[in-house]
C-alpha positions, 0 to 999 in steps of 0.5 A, a space after each residue: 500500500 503507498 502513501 497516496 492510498 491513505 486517501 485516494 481509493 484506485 480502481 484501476 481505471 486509466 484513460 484507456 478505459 475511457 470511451 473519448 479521448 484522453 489527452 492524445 497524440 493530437 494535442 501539442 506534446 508540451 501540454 500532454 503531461 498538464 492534460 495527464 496531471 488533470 486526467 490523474 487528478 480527476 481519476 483519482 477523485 471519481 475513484 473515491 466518489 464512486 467507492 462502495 466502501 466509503 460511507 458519505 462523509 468519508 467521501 466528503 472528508 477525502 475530497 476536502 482534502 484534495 479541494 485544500 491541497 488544490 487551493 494551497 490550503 494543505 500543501 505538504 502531505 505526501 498522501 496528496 501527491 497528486 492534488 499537489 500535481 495538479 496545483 502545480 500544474 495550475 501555476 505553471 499554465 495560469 489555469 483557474 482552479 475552479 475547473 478542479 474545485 468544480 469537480 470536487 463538488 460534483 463528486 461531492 454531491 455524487 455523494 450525497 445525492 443519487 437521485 435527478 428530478 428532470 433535464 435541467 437539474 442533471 444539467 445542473 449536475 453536468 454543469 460541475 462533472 463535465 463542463 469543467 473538463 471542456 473549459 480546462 482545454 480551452 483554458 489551457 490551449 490558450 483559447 477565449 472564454 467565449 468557447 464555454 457554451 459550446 464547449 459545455 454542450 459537448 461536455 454535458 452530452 459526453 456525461 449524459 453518454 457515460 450515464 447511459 450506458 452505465 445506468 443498470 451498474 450505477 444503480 444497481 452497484 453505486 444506487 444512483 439514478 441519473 435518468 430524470 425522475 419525472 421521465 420516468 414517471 410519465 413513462 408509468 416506470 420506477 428505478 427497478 426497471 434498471 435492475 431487468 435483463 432488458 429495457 422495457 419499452 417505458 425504459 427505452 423511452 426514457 432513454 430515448 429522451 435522453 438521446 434526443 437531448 444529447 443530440 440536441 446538445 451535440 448540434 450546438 457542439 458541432 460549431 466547437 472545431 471551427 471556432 478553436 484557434 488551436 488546430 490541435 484542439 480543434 482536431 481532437 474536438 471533431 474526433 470526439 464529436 464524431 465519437 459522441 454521435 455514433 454512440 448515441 446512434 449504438 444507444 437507439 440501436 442497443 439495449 445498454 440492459 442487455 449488455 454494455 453498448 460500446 465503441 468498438 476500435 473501427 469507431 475510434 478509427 474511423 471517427 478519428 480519420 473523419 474528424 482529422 480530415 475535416 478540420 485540415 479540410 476547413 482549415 485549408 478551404 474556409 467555409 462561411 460558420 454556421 448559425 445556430 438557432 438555439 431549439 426553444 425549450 421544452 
């Protein structure tokens, strides 16, 4: 056992357990090892929320550690080696720590909290557990702030995703139900159904409302490539797009009851080409943005 597991819980999980992305070849070498230091941090910090063997003010108490080593607030204890890392990442890139904090307390509220009432208040989950790793690209790319709106819909789509598939082991392993409380009402079911062997037709038609939102969210992400300065980041944003909508087109197609519906390596291929092409293909012949009209709310 090493220092570090006196607070951090490691599932064993990496990036390349991950269905997106996880700072690649695409991104400039010299800020892959900050993209790392964030990847670490962020994993280390799910693995504590996500552990059945904590109670929930152990939870807290852990990730409080992590939010003062972060904040400088606690800067010598070696158990905290890779809060420490990312704090000096931080300084280092001029990068705000809100996008650390903020996934502190989304991992805080994971919990405390394991139930969603409608659309927006698991946006406003996403809003902590996901945008904040849009923004920390952004940010550390050197790009305007002007980028988080679209950069927040390609992050809340990618954790809507993540729920998706995982809603059978999230709840029955972790208790957590991130499918909207008052879908699943409308569609006479409760929770228990996440527990069958196959969706129900109620529960395919929760998940299908969550798809249509995510792909709602991915078309005000489609404008992200083009409005990046950065070409790398650019790149990397299309593949993960192109990632996203064939996932949610596997997820209509699939029961994620029945069995995990993931990506398979021709997808990853495939969608890497594509979304490389094209941004080297718009970069070298320009075409008018497009406009997004924004889908009046429901």
């Amino acid at each position: 056992m090493t220092v570090s597991d006196a607070i951090e819980t490691p599932s064993g999980k990496g990036a390349g357990d991950e269905n997106f992305p996880v700072g690649s070849w695409l991104l400039p070498a010299r800020l892959r090892p900050h993209v790392a230091a964030y990847y670490r941090f962020a994993r280390a910090i799910d693995d504590i929320a996500d552990n059945p063997a904590l109670s929930p003010d152990d939870k807290i108490a852990r990730l409080s550690r992590f939010e003062a080593a972060v904040t400088g607030a606690e800067a010598d204890d070696p158990a905290l080696a890779t809060a420490h890392k990312i704090r000096e990442s931080l300084a280092e890139t001029g990068v705000d720590a809100r996008h650390c904090l903020d996934l502190i307390a989304a991992f805080k509220q994971d919990a405390v909290k394991s139930r969603y009432d409608d659309w927006a208040d698991l946006m406003g989950y996403c809003a902590l557990s996901a945008n904040p790793v849009g923004r920390y690209l952004l940010d550390l790319h050197g790009e305007p702030a002007s980028g988080y709106v679209i950069s927040d819909a390609l992050c809340s789509a990618l954790q809507v995703l993540n729920h998706l598939q995982d809603c059978q082991d999230d709840y029955q392993n972790l208790d957590r139900v991130y499918l909207p409380r008052v879908w699943l009402k409308a569609a006479g079911i409760d929770e228990r159904v996440l527990s069958r062997a196959f969706a129900t037709p109620g529960t395919r038609r929760v998940i299908n409302q969550c798809l249509d939102e995510v792909d709602d969210l991915l078309l005000t992400a489609r404008l992200l490539p083009e409005r990046l300065t950065d070409r790398a980041l650019a790149m990397e944003s299309a593949v993960i797009l192109r990632l996203a909508r064939r996932l949610s087109a596997l997820l209509r197609a699939r029961d994620p009851l029945a069995g995990r519906v993931a990506l398979s390596r021709f997808d990853f291929a495939g969608c890497g080409l594509r979304g490389v092409a094209s941004v080297l293909r718009d970069r070298l012949r320009p075409r008018p943005k497009a406009v997004y009209a924004p889908r009046q709310g429901r």
